[in-house]
TORTI-987001 format. One record per residue (C-alpha): residue number from 0; x, y, z; residue in three letters. Coordinates in pm, whole numbers, plus 50000, padded with zeros to 5 digits. Example, Ala and Ser with C-alpha at 12.3 -4.5 7.8 and 13.67 -1.06 7.14 Angstrom:
2
+-----+-------+-------+-------+------+
: seq :    c1 :    c2 :    c3 : type :
+-----+-------+-------+-------+------+
:   0 : 51230 : 49550 : 50780 :  ALA :
:   1 : 51367 : 49894 : 50714 :  SER :
+-----+-------+-------+-------+------+
***
This chain:
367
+-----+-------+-------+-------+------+
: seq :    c1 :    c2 :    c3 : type :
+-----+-------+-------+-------+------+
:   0 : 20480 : 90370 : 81987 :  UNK :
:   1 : 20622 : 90413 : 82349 :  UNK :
:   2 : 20530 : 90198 : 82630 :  UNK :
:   3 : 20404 : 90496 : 82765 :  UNK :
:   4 : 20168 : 90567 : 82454 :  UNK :
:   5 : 20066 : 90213 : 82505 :  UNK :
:   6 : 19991 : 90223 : 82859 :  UNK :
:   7 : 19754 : 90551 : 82750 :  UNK :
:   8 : 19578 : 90380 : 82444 :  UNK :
:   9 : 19528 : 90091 : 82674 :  UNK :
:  10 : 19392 : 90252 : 82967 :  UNK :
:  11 : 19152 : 90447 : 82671 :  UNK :
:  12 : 19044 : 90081 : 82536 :  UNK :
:  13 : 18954 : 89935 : 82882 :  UNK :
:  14 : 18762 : 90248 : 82989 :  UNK :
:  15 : 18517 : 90223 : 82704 :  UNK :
:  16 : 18170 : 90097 : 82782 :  UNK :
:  17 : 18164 : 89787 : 82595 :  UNK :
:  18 : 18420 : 89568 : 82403 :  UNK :
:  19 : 18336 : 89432 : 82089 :  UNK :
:  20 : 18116 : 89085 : 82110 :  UNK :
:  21 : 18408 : 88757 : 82125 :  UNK :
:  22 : 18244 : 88404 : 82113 :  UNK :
:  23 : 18556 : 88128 : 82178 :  UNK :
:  24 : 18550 : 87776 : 82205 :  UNK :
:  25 : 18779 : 87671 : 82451 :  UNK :
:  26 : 18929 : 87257 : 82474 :  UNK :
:  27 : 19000 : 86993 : 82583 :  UNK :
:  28 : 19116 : 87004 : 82936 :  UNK :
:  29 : 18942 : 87033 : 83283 :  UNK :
:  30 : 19186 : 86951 : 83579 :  UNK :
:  31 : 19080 : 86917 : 83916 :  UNK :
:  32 : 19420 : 87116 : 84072 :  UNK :
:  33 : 19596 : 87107 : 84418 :  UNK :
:  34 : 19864 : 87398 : 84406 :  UNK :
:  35 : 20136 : 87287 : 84693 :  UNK :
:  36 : 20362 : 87635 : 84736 :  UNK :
:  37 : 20649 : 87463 : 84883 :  UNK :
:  38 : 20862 : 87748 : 84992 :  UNK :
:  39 : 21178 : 87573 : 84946 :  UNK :
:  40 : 21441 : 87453 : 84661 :  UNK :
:  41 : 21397 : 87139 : 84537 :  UNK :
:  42 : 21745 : 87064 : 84708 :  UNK :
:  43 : 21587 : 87189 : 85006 :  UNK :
:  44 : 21277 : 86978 : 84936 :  UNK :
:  45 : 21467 : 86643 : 84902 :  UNK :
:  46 : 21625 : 86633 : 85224 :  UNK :
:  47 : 21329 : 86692 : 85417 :  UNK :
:  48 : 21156 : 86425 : 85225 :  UNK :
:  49 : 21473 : 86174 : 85287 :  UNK :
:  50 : 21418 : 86256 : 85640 :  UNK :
:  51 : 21038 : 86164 : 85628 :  UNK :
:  52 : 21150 : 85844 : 85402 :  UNK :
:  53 : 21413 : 85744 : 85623 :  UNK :
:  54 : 21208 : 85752 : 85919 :  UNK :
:  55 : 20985 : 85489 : 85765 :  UNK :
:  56 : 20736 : 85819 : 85667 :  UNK :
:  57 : 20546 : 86094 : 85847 :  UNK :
:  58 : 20398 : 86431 : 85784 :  UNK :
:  59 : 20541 : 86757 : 85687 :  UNK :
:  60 : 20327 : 87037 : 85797 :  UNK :
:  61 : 20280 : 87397 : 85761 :  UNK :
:  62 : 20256 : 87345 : 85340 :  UNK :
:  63 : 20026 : 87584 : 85217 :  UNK :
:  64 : 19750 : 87370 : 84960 :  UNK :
:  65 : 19470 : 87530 : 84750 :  UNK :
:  66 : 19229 : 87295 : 84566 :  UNK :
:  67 : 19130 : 87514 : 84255 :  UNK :
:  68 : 18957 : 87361 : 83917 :  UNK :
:  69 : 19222 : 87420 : 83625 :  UNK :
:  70 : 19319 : 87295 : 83269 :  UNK :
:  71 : 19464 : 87517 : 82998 :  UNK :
:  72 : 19087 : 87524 : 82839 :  UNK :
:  73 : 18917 : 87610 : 83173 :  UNK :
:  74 : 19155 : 87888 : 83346 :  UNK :
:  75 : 19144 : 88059 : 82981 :  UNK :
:  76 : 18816 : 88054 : 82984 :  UNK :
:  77 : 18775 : 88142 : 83345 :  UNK :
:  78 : 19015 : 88515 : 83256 :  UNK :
:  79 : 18787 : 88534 : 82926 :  UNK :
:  80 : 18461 : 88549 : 83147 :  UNK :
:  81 : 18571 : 88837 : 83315 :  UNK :
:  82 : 18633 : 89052 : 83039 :  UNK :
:  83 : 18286 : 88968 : 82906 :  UNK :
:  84 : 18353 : 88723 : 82622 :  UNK :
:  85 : 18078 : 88434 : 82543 :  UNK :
:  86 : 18293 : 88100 : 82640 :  UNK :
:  87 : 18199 : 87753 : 82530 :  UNK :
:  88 : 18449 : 87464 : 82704 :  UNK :
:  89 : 18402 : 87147 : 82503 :  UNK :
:  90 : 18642 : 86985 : 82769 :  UNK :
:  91 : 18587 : 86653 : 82906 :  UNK :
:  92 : 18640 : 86526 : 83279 :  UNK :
:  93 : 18369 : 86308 : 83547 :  UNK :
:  94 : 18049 : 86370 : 83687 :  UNK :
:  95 : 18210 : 86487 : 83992 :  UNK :
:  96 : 18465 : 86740 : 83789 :  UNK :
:  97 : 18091 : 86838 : 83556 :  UNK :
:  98 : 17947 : 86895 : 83966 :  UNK :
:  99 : 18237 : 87157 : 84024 :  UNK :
: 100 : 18235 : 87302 : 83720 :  UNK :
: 101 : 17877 : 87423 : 83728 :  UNK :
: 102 : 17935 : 87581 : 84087 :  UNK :
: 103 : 18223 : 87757 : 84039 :  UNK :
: 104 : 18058 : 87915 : 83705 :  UNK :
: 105 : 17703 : 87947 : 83898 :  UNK :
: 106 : 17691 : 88267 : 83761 :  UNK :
: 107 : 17557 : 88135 : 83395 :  UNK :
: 108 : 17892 : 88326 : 83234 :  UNK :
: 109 : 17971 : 87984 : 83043 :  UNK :
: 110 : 17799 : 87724 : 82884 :  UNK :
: 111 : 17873 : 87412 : 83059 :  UNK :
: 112 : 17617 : 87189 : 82861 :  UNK :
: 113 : 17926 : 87112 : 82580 :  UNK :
: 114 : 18090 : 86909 : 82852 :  UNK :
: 115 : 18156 : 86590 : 82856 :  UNK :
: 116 : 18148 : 86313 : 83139 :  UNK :
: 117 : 18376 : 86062 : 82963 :  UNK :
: 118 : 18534 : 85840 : 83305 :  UNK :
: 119 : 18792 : 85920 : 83512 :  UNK :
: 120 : 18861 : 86310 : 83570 :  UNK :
: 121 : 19200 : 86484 : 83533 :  UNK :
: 122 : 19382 : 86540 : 83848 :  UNK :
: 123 : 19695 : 86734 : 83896 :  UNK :
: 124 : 19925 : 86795 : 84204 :  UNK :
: 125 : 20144 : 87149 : 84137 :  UNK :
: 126 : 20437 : 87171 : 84331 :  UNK :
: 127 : 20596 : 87505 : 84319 :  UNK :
: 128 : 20970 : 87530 : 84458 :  UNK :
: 129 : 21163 : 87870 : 84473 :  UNK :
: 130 : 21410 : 87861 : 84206 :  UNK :
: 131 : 21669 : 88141 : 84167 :  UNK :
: 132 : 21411 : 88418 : 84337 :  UNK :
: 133 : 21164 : 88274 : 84107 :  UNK :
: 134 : 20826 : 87990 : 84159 :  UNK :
: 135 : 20891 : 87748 : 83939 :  UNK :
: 136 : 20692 : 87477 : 83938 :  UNK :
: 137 : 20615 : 87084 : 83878 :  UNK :
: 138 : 20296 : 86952 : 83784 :  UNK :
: 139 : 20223 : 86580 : 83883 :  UNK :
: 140 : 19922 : 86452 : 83597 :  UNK :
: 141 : 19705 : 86202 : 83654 :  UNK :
: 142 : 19548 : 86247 : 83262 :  UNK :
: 143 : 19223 : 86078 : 83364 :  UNK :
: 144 : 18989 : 86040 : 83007 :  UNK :
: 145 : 19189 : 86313 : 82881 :  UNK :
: 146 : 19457 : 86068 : 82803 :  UNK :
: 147 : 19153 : 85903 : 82576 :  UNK :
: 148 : 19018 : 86210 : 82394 :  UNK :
: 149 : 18989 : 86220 : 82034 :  UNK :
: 150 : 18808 : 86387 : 81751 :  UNK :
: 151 : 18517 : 86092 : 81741 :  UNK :
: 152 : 18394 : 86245 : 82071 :  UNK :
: 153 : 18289 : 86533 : 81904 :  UNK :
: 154 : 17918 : 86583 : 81806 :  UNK :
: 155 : 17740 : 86771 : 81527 :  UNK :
: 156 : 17647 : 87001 : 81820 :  UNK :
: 157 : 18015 : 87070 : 81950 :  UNK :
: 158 : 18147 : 87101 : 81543 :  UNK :
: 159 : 17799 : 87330 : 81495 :  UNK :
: 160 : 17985 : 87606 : 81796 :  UNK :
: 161 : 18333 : 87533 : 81639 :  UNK :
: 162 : 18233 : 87658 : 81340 :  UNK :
: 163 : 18034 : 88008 : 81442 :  UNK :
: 164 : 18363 : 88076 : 81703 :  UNK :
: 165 : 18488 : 88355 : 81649 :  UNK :
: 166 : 18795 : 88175 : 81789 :  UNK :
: 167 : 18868 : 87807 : 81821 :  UNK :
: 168 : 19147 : 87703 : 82064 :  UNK :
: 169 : 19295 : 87424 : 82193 :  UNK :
: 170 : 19498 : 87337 : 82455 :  UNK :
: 171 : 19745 : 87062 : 82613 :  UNK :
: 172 : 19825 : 86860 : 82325 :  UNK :
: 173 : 20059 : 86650 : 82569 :  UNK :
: 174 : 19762 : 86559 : 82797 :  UNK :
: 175 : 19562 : 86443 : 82501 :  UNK :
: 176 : 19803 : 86164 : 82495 :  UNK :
: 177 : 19668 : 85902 : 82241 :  UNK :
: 178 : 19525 : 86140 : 81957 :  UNK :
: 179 : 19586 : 86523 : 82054 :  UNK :
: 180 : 19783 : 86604 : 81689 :  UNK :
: 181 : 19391 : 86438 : 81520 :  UNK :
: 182 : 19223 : 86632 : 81735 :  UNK :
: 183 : 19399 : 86974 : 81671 :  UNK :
: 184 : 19425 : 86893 : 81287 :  UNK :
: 185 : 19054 : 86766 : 81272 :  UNK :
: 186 : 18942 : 87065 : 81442 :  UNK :
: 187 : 19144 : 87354 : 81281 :  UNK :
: 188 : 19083 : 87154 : 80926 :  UNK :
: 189 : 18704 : 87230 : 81042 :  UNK :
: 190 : 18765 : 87608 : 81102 :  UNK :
: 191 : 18907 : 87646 : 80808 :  UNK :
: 192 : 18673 : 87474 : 80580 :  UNK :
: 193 : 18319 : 87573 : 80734 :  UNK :
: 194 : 18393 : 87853 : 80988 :  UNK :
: 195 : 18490 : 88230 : 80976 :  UNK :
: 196 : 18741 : 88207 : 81301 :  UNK :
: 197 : 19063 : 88199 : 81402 :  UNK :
: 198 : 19227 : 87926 : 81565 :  UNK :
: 199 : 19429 : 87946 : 81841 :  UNK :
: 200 : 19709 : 87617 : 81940 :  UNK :
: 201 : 19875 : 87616 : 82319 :  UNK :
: 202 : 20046 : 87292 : 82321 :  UNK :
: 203 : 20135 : 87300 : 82654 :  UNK :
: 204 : 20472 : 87111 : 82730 :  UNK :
: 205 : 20536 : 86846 : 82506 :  UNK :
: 206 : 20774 : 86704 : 82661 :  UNK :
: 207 : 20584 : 86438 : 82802 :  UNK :
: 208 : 20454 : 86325 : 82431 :  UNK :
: 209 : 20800 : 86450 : 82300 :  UNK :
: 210 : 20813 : 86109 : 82070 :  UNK :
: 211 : 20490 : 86273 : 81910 :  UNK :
: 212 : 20610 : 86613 : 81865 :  UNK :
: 213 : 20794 : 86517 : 81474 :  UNK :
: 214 : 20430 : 86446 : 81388 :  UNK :
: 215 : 20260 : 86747 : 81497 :  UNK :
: 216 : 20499 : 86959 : 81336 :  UNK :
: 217 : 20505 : 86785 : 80979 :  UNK :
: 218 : 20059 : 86734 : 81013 :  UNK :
: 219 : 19968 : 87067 : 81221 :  UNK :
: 220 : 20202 : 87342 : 81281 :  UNK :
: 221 : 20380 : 87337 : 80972 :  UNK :
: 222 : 20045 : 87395 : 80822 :  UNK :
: 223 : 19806 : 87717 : 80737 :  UNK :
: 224 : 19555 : 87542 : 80969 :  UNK :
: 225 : 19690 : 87752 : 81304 :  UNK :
: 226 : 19658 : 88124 : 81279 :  UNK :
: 227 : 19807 : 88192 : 81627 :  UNK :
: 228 : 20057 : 87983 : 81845 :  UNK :
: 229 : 20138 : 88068 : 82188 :  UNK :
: 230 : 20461 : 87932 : 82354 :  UNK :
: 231 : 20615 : 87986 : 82649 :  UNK :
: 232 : 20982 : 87984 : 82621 :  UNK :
: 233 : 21041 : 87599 : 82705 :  UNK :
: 234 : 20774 : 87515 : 82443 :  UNK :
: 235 : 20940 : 87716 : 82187 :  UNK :
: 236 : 21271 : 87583 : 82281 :  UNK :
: 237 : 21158 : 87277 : 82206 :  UNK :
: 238 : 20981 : 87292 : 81855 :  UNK :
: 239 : 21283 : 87516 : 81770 :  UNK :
: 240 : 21534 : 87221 : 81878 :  UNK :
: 241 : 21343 : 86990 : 81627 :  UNK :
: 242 : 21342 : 87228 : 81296 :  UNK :
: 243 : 21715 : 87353 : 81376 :  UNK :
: 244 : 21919 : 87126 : 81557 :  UNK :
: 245 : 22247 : 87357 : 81570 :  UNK :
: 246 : 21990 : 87547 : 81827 :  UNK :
: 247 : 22095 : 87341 : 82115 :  UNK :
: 248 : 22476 : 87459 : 82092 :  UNK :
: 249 : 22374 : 87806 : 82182 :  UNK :
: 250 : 22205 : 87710 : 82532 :  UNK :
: 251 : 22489 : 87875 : 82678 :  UNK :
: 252 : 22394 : 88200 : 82528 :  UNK :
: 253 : 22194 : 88444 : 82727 :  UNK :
: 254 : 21894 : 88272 : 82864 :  UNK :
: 255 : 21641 : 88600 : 82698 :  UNK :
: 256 : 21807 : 88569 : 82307 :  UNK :
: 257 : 21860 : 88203 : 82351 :  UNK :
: 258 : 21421 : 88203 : 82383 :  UNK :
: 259 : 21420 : 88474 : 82100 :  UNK :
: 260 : 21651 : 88280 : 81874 :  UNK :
: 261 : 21388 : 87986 : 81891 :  UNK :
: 262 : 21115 : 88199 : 81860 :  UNK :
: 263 : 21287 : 88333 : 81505 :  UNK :
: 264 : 21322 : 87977 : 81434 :  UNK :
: 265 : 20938 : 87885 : 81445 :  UNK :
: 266 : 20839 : 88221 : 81311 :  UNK :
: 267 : 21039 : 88125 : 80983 :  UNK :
: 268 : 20923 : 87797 : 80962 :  UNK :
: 269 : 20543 : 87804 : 81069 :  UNK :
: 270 : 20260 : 88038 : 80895 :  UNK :
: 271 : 20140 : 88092 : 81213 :  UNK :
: 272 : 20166 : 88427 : 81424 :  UNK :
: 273 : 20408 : 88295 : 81690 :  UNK :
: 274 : 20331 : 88429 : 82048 :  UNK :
: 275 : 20579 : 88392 : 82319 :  UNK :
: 276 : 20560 : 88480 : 82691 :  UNK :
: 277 : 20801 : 88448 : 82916 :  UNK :
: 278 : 20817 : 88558 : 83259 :  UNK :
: 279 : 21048 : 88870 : 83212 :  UNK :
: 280 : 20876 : 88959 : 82847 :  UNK :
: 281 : 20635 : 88875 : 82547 :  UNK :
: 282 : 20669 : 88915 : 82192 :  UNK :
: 283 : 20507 : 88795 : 81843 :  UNK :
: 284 : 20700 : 88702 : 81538 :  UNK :
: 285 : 20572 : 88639 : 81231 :  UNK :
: 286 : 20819 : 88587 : 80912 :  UNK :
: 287 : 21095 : 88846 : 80959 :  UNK :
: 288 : 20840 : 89062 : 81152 :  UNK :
: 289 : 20852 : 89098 : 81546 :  UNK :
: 290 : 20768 : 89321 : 81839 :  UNK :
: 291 : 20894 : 89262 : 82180 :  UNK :
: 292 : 20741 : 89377 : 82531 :  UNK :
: 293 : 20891 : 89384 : 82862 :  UNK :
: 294 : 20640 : 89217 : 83153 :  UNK :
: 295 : 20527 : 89394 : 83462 :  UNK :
: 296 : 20771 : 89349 : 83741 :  UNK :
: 297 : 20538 : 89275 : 84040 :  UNK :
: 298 : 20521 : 88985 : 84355 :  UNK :
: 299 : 20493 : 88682 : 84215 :  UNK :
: 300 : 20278 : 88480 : 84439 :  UNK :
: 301 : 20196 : 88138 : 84219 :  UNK :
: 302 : 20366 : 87954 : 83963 :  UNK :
: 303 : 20077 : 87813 : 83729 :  UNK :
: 304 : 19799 : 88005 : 83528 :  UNK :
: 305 : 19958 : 88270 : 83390 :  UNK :
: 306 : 20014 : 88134 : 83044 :  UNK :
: 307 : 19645 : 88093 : 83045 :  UNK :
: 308 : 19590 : 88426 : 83164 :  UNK :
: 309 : 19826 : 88566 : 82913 :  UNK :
: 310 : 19602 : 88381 : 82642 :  UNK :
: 311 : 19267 : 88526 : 82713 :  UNK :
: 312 : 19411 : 88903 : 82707 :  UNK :
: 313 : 19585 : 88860 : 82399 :  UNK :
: 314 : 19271 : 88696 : 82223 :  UNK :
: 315 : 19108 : 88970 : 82345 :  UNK :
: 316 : 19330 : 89241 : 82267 :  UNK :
: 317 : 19363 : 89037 : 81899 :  UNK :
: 318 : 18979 : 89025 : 81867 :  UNK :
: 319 : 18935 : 89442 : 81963 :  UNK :
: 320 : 19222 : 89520 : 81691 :  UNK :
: 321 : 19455 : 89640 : 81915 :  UNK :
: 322 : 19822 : 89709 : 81762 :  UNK :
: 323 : 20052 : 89414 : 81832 :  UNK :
: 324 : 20247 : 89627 : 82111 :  UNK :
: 325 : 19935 : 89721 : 82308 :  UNK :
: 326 : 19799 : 89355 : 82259 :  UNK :
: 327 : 20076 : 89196 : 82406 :  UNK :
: 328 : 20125 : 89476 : 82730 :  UNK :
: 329 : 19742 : 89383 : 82771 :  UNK :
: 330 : 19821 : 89058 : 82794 :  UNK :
: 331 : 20138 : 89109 : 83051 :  UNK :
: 332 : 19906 : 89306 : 83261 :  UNK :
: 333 : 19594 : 89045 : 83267 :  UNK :
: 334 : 19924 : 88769 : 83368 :  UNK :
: 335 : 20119 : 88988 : 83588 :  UNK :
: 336 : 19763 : 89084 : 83789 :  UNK :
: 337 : 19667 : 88708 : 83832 :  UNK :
: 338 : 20011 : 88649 : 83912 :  UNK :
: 339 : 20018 : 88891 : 84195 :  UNK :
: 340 : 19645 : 88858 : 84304 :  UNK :
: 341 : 19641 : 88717 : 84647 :  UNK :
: 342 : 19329 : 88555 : 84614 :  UNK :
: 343 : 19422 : 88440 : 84250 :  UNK :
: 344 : 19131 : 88573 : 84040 :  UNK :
: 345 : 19139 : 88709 : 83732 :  UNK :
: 346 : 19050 : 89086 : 83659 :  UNK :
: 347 : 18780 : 89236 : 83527 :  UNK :
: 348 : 18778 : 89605 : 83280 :  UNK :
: 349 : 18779 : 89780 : 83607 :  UNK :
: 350 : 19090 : 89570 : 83780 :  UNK :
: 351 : 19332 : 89572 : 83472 :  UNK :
: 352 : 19269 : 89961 : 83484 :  UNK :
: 353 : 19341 : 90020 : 83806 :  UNK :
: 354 : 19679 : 89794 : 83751 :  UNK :
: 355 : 19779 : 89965 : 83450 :  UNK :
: 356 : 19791 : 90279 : 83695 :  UNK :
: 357 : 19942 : 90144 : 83961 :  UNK :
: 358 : 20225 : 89967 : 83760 :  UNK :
: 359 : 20272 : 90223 : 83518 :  UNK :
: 360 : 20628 : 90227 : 83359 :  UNK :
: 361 : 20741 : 89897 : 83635 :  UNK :
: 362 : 20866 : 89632 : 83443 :  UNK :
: 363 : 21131 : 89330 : 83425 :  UNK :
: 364 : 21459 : 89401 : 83269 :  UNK :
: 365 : 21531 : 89102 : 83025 :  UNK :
: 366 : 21819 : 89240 : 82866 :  UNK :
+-----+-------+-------+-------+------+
***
């Protein structure tokens, strides 16, 4: 099918009344967030801050700073609200992250009683630099109990909604510092044996745990316990680096079939579905199988969240049996709106129409 024909079935599928009924469990992670949108290069960045250093300190003013609540598990679940699926976050943070939890989701469109106050909450500063007429950015972690979290802090209760999910994912294995391969392997093990879901792995960057990451291949993802894996391409760089070594000879190659080549790589070596975004295109690979999808080209006007918005529209998109082209422009569009949404909200039925229209046949070139 065309992207064209996509863009049509899609705009069909989002104008229907109702979607079909999607119950997720989304965890670990709730992260208290400060975005800092620099509006510089990091070269740029240095020397003003060896100005301020050398000066024996002093302000810098005029950086724009939102304080937002994120995590992996939470901004999914935030984009999953909106398109009317039944969230439960078994995440874990402090009675002060549990306070704004429960007022930004005042609504009732979550569950926030599978929460847990467990210590210290997570904390991250996001620093976004311009980089090549791109955000990238930086995230500075303070892990809080996240760091701590582990499969024994799971009640009956929690394992009782695991187990009637219709999917099960988990997030930041990284920030779950001291037991996030037991926790994704204890959970998924528990999907597979007692539930009827899928489950659904987003490592996050490993690179932080990257002395871990040997283990989580050989105990979780070379397994049949993950049904979908979603990578962006400097996650799937790096599992592909581990299983083929020879990999890292070719980062000269084109940066787009340098991120496909790895992608192959974990496709052929994992069970799982392997879903990659990028910021110029998506794809899914499975075996020998793959489709490929250019993103939306719009303004880009923040640097973090749109891997978790890219999650909730293709669980979504998976759940209402969309083919694997439309699921993954769905997807694009739910990122590239968020992406591009001055006020940083994720759309409802209604918005990702209305984009679809607007951005009809305007996307990145990656080739």
């Amino acid at each position: 099918m065309s992207l064209i024909g996509c863009e049509k079935e899609l705009l069909t599928f989002l104008e229907q009344p109702n979607f079909q009924e999607c119950n997720v469990v989304v965890m670990p992670d709730l992260f208290l967030d400060r975005l800092v949108d620099l509006q510089l290069d990091v070269n740029t960045f240095y020397d003003v801050i060896k100005k301020v250093v050398s000066r024996n300190g002093g302000s810098i003013d005029g950086i724009v700073q939102t304080d937002i609540l994120g995590g992996n598990a939470i901004n999914t679940a935030s984009a999953l609200t909106c398109l009317d699926a039944i969230v439960i976050p078994i995440v874990c943070t402090s009675n002060y992250g549990l306070s704004q939890i429960r007022y930004r989701f005042r609504n009732g469109s979550i569950d926030t009683s599978y929460i847990k106050c467990l210590g210290k909450e997570s904390v991250t500063t996001a620093l976004e630099f311009k980089n090549n007429n791109e955000k990238t950015n930086v995230m500075i972690r303070d892990l809080g109990a996240l760091a701590e979290f582990s499969p024994s802090q799971l009640s009956s209760r929690d394992y009782d909604a695991i187990e009637q999910a219709d999917y099960t994912c988990v997030f930041n294995w990284a920030g779950t510092l001291n037991s996030g391969t037991k926790l994704a392997d204890e959970v998924f093990s528990r999907v597979k044996l007692c539930g009827h879901g899928k489950t659904y792995y987003d490592t996050a960057d490993p690179n932080p745990n990257i002395q871990g990451v040997a283990e989580l291949i050989r105990n979780v993802l070379k397994t049949s316990k993950v049904d979908f894996l979603s990578v962006n391409e400097n996650e799937a760089i790096t599992y592909a680096c581990q299983l083929d070594p020879a990999l890292k000879d070719k980062r000269n190659c084109f940066k787009s079939e340098f991120v496909l080549d790895a992608a192959r790589i974990l496709a052929k070596n994992f069970s799982a579905r392997i879903d990659l975004h990028t910021t110029t295109f998506s794809g899914s690979f499975k075996g020998n199988y793959e489709v490929v999808v250019p993103a939306f080209k719009v303004n880009v006007l923040r640097a973090t969240g749109a891997g978790d918005a890219w999650n909730a529209g293709n669980i979504v998109a998976q759940h209402n049996g969309l083919s694997d082209k439309c699921r993954l422009l769905l997807a694009n569009a739910l990122a590239a709106f968020y992406l591009s949404s001055p006020t940083g909200i994720h759309p409802d039925k209604t918005d990702l129409s209305n984009f679809m229209r607007t951005y009809s046949g305007s996307y990145a070139k990656f080739f």
